[in-house]
C-alpha positions in Angstrom: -45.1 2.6 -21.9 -42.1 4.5 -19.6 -42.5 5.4 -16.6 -40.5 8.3 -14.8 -40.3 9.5 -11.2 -39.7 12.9 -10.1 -38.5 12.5 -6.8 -34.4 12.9 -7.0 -32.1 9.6 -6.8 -30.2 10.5 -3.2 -26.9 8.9 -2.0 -26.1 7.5 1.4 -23.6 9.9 3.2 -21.3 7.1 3.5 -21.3 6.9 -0.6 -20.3 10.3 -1.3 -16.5 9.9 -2.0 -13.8 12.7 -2.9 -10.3 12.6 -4.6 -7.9 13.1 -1.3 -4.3 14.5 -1.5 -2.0 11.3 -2.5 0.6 12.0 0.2 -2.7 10.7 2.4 -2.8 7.6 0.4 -2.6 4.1 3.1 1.1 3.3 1.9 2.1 0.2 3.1 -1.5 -1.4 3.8 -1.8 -4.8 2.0 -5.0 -5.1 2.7 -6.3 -1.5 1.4 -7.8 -1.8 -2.2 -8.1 2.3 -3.7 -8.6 4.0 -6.8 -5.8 6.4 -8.0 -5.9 9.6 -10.6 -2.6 9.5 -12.4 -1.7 12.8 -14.5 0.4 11.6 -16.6 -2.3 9.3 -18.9 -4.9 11.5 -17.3 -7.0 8.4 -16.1 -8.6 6.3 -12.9 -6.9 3.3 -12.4 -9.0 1.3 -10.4 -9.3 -1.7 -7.3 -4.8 -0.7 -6.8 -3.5 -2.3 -4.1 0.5 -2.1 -2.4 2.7 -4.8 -4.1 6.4 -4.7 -3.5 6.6 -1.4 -2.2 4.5 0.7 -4.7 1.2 1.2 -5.9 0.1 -1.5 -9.0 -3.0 -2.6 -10.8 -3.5 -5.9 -12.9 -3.8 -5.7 -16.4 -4.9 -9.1 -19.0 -3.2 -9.6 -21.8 -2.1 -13.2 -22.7 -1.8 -13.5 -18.7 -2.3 -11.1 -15.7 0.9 -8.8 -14.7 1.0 -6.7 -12.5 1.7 -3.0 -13.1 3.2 0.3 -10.9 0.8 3.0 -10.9 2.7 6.1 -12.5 2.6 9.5 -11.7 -0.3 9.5 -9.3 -1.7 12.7 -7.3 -5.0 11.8 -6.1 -6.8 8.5 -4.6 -9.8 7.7 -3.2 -11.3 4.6 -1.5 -12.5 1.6 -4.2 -16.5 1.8 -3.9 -18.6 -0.5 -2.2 -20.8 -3.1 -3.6 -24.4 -2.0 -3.8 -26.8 -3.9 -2.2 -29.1 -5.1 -4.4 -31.8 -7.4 -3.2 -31.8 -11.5 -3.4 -33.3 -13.0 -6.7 
């Protein structure tokens, strides 16, 4: 048998998250870990962080390398964890 609900799934305020002008991005901050819209592949690249004085994200192939972000123009904080509740 399924089950639905009618009453509407609703985010926390904090939750709700926009793309934000990359000039804004927090260049420079080690610690900051953000997702980043690049136009030129037209995808998210996600948990970046600053390495050497740009932008990267990791990638696996035979081992992890690092790689430079190209052509980005929006970011956005990386999401929270959800809290689920204890098995």
């Amino acid at each position: 048998m399924i089950t639905t609900t009618s009453a509407p799934m609703q985010a926390k305020t904090q939750d709700v998250v926009v793309w934000r002008a990359f000039a804004s991005a927090p260049a420079g901050d080690a610690r900051a870990c953000i997702d980043i819209w690049c136009a030129e592949s037209e995808c998210r690249r996600t948990d970046c962080f600053w390495h050497e004085g740009r932008w990267c994200y990791e990638v696996f192939e035979d081992k992890y390398r690092v790689v430079p972000v190209k052509s980005p123009v929006a970011w956005m904080p990386a999401p929270t964890k959800p809290d689920f509740p204890a098995i």
